[in-house]
C-alpha positions in Angstrom: 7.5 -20.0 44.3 5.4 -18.3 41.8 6.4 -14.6 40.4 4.9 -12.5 38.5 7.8 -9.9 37.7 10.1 -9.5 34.6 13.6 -10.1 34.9 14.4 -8.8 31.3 15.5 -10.6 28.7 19.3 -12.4 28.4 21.5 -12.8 25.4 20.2 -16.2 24.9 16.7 -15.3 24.8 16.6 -13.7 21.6 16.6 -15.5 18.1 17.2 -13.6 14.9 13.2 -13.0 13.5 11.8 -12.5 17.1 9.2 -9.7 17.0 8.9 -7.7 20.3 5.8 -5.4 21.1 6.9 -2.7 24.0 4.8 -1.9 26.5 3.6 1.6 27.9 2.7 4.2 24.6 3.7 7.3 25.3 1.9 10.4 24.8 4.1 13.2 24.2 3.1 16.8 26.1 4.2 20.4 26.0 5.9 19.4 29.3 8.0 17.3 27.4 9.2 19.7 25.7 10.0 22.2 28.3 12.0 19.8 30.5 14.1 18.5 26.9 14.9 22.1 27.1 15.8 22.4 30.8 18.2 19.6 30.8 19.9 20.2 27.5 19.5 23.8 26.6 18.4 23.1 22.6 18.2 26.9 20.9 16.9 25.5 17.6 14.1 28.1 16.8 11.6 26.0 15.1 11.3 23.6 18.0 11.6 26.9 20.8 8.7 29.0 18.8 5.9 28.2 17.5 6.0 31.1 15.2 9.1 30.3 13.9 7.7 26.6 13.4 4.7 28.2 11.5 7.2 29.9 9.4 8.9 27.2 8.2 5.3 25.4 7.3 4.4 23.7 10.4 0.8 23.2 11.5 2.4 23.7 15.1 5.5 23.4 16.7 7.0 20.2 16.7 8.9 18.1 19.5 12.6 17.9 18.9 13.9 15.4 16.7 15.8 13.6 19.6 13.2 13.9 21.9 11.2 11.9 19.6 14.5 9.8 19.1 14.4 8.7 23.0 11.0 8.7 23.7 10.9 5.6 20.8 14.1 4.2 21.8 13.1 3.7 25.8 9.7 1.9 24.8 12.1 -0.9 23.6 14.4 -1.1 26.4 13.0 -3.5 28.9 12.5 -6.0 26.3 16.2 -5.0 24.6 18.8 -3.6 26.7 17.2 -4.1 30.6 20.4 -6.1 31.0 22.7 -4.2 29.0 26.3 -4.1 29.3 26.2 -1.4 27.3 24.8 0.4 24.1 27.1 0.7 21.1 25.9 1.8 18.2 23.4 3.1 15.6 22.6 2.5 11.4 19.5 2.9 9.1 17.6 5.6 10.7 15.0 7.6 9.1 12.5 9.8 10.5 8.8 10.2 8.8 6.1 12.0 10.2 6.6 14.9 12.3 5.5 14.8 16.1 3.8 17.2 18.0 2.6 17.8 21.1 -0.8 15.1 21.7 0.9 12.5 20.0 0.8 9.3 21.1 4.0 7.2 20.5 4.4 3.3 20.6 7.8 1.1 19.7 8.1 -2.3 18.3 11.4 -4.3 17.4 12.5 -7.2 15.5 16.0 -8.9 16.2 17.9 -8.7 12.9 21.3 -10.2 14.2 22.9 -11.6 17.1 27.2 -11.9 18.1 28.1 -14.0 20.8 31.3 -12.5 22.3 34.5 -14.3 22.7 34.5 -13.6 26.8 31.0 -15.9 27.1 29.9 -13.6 29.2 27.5 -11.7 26.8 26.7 -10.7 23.2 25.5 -8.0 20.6 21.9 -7.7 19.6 20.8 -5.8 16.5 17.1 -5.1 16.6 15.7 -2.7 14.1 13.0 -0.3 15.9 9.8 1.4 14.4 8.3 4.5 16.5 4.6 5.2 15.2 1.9 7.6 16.5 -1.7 7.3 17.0 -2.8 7.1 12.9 -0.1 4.3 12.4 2.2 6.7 10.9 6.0 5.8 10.9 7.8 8.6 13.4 11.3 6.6 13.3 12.9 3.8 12.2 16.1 2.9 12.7 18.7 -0.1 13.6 20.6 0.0 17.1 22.7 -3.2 18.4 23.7 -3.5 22.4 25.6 -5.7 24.2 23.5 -7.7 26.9 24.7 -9.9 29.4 23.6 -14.1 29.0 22.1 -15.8 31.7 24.1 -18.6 32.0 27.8 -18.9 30.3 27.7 -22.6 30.1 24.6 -22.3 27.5 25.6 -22.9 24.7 23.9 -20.2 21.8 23.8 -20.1 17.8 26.8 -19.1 16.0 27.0 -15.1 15.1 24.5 -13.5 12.4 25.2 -9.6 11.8 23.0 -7.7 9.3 24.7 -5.8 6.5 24.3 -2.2 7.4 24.4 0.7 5.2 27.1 3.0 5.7 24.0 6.3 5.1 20.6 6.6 4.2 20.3 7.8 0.9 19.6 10.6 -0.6 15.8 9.8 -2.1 14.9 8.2 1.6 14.9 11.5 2.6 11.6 13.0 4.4 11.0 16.3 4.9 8.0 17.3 7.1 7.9 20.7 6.0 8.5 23.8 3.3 10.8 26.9 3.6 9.9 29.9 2.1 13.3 30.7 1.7 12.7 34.8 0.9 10.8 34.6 4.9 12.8 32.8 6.7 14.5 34.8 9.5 18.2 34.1 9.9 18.5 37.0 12.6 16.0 34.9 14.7 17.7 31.4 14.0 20.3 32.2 15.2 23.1 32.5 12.3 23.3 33.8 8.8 25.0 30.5 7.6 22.7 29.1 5.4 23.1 25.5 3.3 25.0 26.7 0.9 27.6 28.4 2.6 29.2 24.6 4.4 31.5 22.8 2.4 32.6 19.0 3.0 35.6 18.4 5.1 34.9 22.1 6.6 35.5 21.6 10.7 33.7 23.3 13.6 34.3 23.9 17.1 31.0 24.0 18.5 33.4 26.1 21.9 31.1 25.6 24.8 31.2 22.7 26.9 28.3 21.3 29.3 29.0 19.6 32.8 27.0 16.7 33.2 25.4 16.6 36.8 23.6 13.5 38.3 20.3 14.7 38.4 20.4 15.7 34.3 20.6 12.2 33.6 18.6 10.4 36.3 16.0 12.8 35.2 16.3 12.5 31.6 17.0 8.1 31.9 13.6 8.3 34.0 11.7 11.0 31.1 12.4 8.5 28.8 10.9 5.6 30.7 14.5 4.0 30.0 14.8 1.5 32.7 18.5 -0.2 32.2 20.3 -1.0 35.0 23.5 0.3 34.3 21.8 4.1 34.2 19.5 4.5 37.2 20.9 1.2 39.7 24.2 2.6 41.8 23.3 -0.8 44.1 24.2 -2.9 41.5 26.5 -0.6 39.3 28.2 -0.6 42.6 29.4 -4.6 43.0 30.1 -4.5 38.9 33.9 -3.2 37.8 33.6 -0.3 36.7 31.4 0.7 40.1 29.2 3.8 38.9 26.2 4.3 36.7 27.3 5.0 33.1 25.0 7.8 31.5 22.8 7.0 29.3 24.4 7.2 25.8 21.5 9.4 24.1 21.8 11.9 27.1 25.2 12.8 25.0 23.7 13.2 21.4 21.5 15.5 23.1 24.2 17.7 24.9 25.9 17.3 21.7 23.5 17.9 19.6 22.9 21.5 21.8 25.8 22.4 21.7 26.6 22.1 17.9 23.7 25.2 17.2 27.2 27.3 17.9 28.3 26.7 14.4 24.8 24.8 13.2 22.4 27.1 14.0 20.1 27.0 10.8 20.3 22.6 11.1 16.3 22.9 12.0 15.9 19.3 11.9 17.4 15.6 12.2 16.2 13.8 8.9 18.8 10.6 9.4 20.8 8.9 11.7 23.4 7.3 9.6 25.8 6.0 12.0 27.0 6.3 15.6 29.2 4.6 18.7 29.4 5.4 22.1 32.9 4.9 21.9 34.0 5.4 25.6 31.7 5.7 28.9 30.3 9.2 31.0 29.8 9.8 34.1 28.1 12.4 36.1 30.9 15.3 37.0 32.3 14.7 33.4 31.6 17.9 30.7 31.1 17.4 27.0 32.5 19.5 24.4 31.8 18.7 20.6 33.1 19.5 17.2 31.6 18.9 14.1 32.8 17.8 10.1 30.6 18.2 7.1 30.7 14.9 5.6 28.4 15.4 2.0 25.9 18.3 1.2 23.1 16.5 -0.6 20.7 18.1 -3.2 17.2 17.0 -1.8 15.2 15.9 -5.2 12.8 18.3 -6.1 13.6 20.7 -3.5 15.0 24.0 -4.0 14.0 25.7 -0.6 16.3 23.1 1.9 19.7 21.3 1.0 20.9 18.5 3.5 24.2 17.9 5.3 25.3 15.1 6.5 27.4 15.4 9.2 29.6 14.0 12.1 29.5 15.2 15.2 32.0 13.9 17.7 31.4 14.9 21.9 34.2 14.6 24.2 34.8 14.6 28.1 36.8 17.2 29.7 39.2 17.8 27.0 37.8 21.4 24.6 37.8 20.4 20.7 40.2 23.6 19.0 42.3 20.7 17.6 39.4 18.1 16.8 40.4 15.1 18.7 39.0 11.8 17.2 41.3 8.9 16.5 44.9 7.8 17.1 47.6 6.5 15.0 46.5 3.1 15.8 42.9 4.0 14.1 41.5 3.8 17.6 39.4 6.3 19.2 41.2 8.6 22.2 40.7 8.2 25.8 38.4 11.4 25.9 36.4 10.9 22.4 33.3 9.8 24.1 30.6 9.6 20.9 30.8 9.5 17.4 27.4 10.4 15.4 27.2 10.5 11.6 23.5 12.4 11.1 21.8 14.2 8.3 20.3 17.3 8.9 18.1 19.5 6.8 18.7 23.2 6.4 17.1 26.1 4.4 18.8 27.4 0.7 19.1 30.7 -0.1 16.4 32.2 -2.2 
């Protein structure tokens, strides 16, 4: 019998080279932003006001950075991760053009690497991902891998290729959408006096407030994202696998994260890189995230005196507050609770 439905794609269908066009652009709408802000809470003033966003240079106001982030990542995940195990990680990301509100977003993806795993059950796929709008612009590029389940264990597949990754984006591939006039801008209505210059690396911050993930936060946000793995939206078939519940979507926790780190990181306007990150243990709904943050570098942008940028970690956890920063064990391992570890650069204004 004939069908004319996709079944997603298995470890063994991709081949390192493979170029995949997603379906279904995406045009991005002032609704969009309103339910971002009703299932994460983001206080970042030049993505709540537009007058703020018009004093800090923009035409408009723009979408979040991670809005923009997920919207470009869940155009690739029927042809990536529909069969997912689960997502893992994060490299090379960059963001260009700012999006607003009328933008139209597509995705496509090349596989850059492949890892069978030892269990034959599955393997890693690294695909480096381009978001652009309507004019062609780039939006976001960046590298994620995901482990995906094979088809059939007795197959055999080629041996493992895994890019070389940088550890961060450098300094002078850097973009910055946008100009501060640094004697303007409004620290009252941002939020917090702290400016660039007054982090320093290895300075820790317990972001305090923690966020109770509910069931119909991520359902909603998986389904705003047009992000259609199974192991996020499928409790039939979550239900007959081991761990028996739908994990939340990993991005769903940058977000919370990302929210709650303006307690500390007010003035961090924008996302500029995503250097690094691991989901490092699963969610569920009923779990609440806390987050802490460490100030990794502070980066002179060239030829810009009106915004420095700090690249920094931020690390989420479930049901376990962050006073004492919990991260790794003696065994170099991440703790039970540690649930995400993101290594970002952020942009954020000098003083004059």
């Amino acid at each position: 019998m004939s069908t004319k439905t996709v079944q997603g794609n298995y470890f063994e269908d991709f081949r390192v080279g493979q170029e995949l066009v997603h379906a279904t652009p995406r045009t991005v709408t002032e609704g969009d932003i309103a339910l971002y802000t009703a299932l994460y809470g983001s206080r970042f003033a030049a993505t709540s006001a537009s007058t703020f966003a018009g004093s800090m240079g923009f035409e408009r106001m723009p979408v979040d950075s991670l809005l923009a982030f997920h919207i470009v990542f869940g155009k690739s995940v029927p042809d990536v991760s529909l069969n997912a195990v689960a997502n893992l990680g994060y490299a090379a990301g960059v963001y260009g053009a700012a999006v607003y509100p009328g933008d139209t977003l597509t995705t496509t993806s090349t596989v850059i690497g492949l890892k069978p795993n030892s269990n034959g059950k599955s393997g890693n796929v690294y695909v480096r991902s381009v978001g652009k709008n309507q004019r062609g612009e780039t939006v976001l590029e960046y590298v994620r891998w995901v482990m995906v389940r094979r088809r059939d264990e007795s197959m055999q597949v080629a041996d493992a290729e895994i890019p070389d990754l940088p550890k961060a984006v450098e300094a002078s591939a850097l973009q910055v959408p946008f100009e501060v006039d640094t004697k303007a801008y409004d620290t009252a209505l941002a939020g917090s006096e702290f400016l660039w210059d007054d982090y320093e690396v290895g300075e820790r911050i317990d972001h305090v407030d923690g966020m109770t993930i509910e069931e119909s936060d991520h359902m909603l946000a998986t389904r705003l994202y047009q992000n259609t793995a199974k192991v996020h939206f499928n409790q039939h078939a979550q239900g007959q696998e081991k761990i028996g519940r739908r994990l939340i979507y990993g991005g769903h926790i940058i977000s919370l994260a990302r929210a709650l780190s303006f307690n500390g990181l007010a003035n961090a306007q924008f996302i500029v890189a995503i250097n690094g990150g691991t989901h490092s243990n699963p969610t569920f709904a009923g779990d609440t995230v806390y987050a802490w943050s460490e100030v990794l570098e502070k980066i002179e942008l060239p030829g810009r005196s009106d915004v420095g940028a700090l690249r920094v970690r931020t690390v989420a956890t479930k049901d376990q507050p962050c006073a004492e920063f919990p991260y790794k064990g003696e065994d170099g391992k991440y703790l039970p609770n540690v649930v995400l570890d993101f290594d970002y650069t952020v942009v954020m204004p000098r003083k004059a």
